[in-house]
C-alpha positions in Angstrom: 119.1 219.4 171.5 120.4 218.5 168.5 120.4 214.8 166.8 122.1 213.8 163.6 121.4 210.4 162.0 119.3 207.9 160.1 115.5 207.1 160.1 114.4 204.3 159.3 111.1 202.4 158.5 111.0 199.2 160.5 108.5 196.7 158.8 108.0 194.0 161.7 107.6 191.1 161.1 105.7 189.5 163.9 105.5 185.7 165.3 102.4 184.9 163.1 104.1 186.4 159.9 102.1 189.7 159.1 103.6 192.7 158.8 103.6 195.9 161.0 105.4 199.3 159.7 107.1 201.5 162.7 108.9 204.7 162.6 112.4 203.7 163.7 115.9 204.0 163.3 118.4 204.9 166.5 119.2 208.7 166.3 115.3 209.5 164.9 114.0 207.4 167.7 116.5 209.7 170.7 115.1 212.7 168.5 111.5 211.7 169.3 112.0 210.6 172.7 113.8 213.7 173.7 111.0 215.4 172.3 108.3 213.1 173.9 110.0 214.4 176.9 109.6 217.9 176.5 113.1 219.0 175.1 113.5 221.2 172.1 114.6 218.7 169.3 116.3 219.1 166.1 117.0 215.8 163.9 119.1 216.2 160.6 118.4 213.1 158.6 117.6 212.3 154.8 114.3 211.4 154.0 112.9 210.2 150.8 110.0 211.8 148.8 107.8 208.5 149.4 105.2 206.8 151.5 107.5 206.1 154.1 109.4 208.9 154.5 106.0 210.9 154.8 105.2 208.7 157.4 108.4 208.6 159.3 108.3 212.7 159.3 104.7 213.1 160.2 105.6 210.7 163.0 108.7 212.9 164.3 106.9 216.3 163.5 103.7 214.7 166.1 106.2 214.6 169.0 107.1 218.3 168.1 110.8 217.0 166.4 112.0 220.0 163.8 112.9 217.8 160.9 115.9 219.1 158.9 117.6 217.8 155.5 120.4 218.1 153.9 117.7 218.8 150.7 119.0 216.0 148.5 116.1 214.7 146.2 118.2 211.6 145.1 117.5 209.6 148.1 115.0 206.9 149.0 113.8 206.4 152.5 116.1 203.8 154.6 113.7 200.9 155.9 114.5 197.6 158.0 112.8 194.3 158.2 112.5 193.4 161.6 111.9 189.9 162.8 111.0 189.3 166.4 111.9 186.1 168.2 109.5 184.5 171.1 111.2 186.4 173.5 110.5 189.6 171.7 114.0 190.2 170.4 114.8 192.0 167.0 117.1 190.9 164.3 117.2 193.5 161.8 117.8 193.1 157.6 119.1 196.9 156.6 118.0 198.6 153.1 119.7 201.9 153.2 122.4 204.4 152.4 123.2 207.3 154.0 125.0 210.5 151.8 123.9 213.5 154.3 125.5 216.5 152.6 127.2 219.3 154.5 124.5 222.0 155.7 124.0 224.9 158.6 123.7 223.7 161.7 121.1 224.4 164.6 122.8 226.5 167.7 122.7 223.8 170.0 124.2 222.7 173.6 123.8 219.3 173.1 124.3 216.8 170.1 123.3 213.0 169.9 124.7 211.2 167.2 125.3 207.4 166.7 124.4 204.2 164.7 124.7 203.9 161.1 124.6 207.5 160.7 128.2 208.3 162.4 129.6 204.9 160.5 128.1 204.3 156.7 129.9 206.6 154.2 129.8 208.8 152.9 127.7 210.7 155.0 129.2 209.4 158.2 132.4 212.3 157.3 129.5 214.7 157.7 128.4 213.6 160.9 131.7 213.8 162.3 132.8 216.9 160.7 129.6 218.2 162.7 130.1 216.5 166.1 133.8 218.5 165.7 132.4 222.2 165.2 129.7 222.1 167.5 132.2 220.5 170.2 133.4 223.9 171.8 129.4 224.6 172.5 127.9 221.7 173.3 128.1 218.7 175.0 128.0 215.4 172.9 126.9 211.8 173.0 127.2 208.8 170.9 125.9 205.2 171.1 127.1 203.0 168.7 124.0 200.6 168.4 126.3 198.4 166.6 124.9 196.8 162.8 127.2 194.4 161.8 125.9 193.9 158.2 126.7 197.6 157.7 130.3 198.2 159.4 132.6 196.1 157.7 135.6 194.3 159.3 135.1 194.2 162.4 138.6 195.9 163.3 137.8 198.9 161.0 134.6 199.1 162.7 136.0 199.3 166.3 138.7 202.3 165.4 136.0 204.1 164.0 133.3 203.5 166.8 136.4 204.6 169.4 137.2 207.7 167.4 133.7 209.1 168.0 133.5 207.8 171.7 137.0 209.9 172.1 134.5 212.9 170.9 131.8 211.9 173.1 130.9 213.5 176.6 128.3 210.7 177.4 128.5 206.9 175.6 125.8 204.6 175.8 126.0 201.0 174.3 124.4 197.2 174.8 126.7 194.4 175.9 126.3 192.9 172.4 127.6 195.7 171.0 130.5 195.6 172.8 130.9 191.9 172.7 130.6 192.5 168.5 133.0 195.3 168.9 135.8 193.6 171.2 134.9 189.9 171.7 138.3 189.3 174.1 137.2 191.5 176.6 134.5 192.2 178.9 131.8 194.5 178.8 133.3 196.6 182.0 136.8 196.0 180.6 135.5 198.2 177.9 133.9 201.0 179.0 136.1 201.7 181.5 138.7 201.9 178.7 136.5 204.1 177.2 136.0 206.2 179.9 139.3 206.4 180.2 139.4 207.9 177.0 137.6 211.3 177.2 133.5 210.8 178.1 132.5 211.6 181.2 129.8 209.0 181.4 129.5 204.9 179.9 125.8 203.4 180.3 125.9 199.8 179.0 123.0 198.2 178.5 122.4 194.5 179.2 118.9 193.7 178.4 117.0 191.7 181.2 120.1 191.5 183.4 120.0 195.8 183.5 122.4 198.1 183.5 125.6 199.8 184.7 127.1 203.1 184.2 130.9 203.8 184.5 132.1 207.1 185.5 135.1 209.6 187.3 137.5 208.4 184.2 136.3 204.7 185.2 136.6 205.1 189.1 132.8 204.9 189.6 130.9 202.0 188.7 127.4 202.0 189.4 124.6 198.9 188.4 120.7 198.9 188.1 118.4 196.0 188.0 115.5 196.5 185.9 111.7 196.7 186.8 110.1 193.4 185.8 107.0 194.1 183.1 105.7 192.3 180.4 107.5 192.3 177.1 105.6 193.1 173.9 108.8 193.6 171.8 112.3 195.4 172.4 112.4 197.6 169.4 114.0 200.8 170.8 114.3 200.2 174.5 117.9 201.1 173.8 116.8 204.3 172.3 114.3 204.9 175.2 117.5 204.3 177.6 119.3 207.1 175.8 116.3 209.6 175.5 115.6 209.3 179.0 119.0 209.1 180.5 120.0 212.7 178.0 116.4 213.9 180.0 118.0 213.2 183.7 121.3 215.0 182.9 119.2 217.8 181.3 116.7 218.5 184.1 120.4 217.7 186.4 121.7 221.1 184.3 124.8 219.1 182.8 124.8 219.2 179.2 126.5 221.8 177.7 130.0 222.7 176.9 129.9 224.6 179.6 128.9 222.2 182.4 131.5 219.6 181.0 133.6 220.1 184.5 130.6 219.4 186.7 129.7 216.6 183.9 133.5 215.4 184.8 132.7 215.0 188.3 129.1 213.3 188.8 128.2 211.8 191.8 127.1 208.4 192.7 123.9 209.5 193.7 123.2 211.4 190.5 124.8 208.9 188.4 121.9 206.2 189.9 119.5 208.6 189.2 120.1 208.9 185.6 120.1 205.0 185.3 117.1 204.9 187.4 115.1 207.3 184.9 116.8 205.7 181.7 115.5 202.3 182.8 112.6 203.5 183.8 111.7 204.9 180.2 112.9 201.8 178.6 110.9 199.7 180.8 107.7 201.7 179.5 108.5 201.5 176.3 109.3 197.1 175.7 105.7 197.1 177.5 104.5 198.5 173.6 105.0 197.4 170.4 107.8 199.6 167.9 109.8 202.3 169.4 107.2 204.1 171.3 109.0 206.0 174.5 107.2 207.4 177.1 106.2 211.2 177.2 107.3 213.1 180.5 103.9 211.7 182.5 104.4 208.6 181.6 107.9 208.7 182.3 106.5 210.1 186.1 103.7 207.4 186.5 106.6 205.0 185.9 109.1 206.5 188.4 106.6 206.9 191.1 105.7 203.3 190.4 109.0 201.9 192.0 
């Protein structure tokens, strides 16, 4: 699989005020995940020459991501402060740009992109360019992990998220990102809007309340409440959700350009498997501190658990 996208250094900031540096950022965080979970990764991303971005790629390469860059040397690596409330909820403060250049791509049949990377200029036109060749050979996904500090007005920020969901086989967002993104309407209004648009497949996410999937063009709707456990923080559940609902259609055999007709028609019973395994990984992963998803045992233990 391919990702495109940010990383980003996430200095947490914990409850008693020291600081803790994570490997983050949405699309490195699928990248490792994926990889956690025994895919074949590739991650294009910009990384500076610096302590943190030898961190963040030392972190990648230990999951066995293959880190690509568009070989810019201009760049500094992209970090986050990230302050966690009592409940162990994130509110993020962004320093970065993103600039990703034009370069060969991987031969992939499957391409994640999302967040700031397929919405910051002017690297987001790269990312799109990309999600638009590789289309005819792979499937694609997108999840929009909305930033509102970095997307503008709020009506530019919706046309451009729906252009890439319109490229998108597979969509996955939070209900506050769609409550950021279109505030009159609600969260299954929306995806089954975008469903109707072209993906096969909208996962929202809803936190503790769990989450539902819309599929069939937005004639299946499917929900999925989550396994209590105890909360150390939330930073990348999301991301976990993603990683391990990309693994389920995987091991399913439909991702790929290819399988997009048997993608089209998922059934019930697979579409609740896919939410059961991408809540599974998320559970494991608000149970640790940072974005730290579950490799494919743990992923098992968890599963076998319920």
């Amino acid at each position: 699989m391919l990702v495109i996208g940010e990383c980003v250094a996430d200095i947490v900031q914990g409850a008693d005020g020291r600081e803790h540096v994570h490997p983050g950022g949405s699309p490195a965080n699928v990248a490792y995940g994926l990889a956690r979970l025994g895919h074949p990764t590739d991650l294009l991303t910009q990384l500076g020459d610096d302590r943190l971005g030898a961190l963040l790629s030392a972190h990648l390469r230990s999951a066995g991501v293959r880190v690509h860059t568009d070989g810019a040397e201009d760049v500094r690596t992209p970090s986050a402060t990230v302050r966690l409330g009592g409940d162990g909820g994130a509110r993020y403060d962004f320093d970065i740009s993103w600039t990703l250049r034009p370069v060969p791509l991987p031969a992939t049949d499957h391409l994640h992109l999302g967040s700031i990377g397929a919405v910051l200029e002017p690297g987001a036109t790269t990312v799109l360019a990309a999600a638009r060749e590789l289309r005819s050979d792979a499937t694609v996904s997108y999840d929009p992990n909305v930033r509102p500090a970095l997307m503008g007005r709020r009506a530019d920020a919706l046309a451009h998220v729906e252009h890439c969901v319109a490229l998108s086989d597979v969509v996955k967002a939070s209900d506050e990102d769609l409550a950021w993104l279109c505030p009159d309407e609600s969260a299954e209004e929306v995806a089954r809007r975008w469903a109707a648009r072209g993906p096969s497949l909208v996962l929202v996410t809803r936190g503790a309340r769990g989450s539902f999937a819309v599929a069939a063009r937005g004639d299946v709707r499917l929900d999925r409440r989550p396994r209590p456990v105890p909360v150390a923080d939330t930073v990348g559940a999301g991301d976990a959700f993603m990683s391990g609902a990309l693994h389920a259609l995987a091991t399913s055999g439909l991702l790929g350009a290819d399988r997009r007709a048997a993608l089209a028609a998922l059934t019930e019973h697979r579409l609740d498997e896919v939410l059961r395994v991408a809540s599974a990984a998320a559970a494991v992963t608000v149970t640790r501190a940072g974005a730290s998803p579950p490799d494919d045992a743990e992923l098992a233990a968890a599963l076998a658990e319920e």
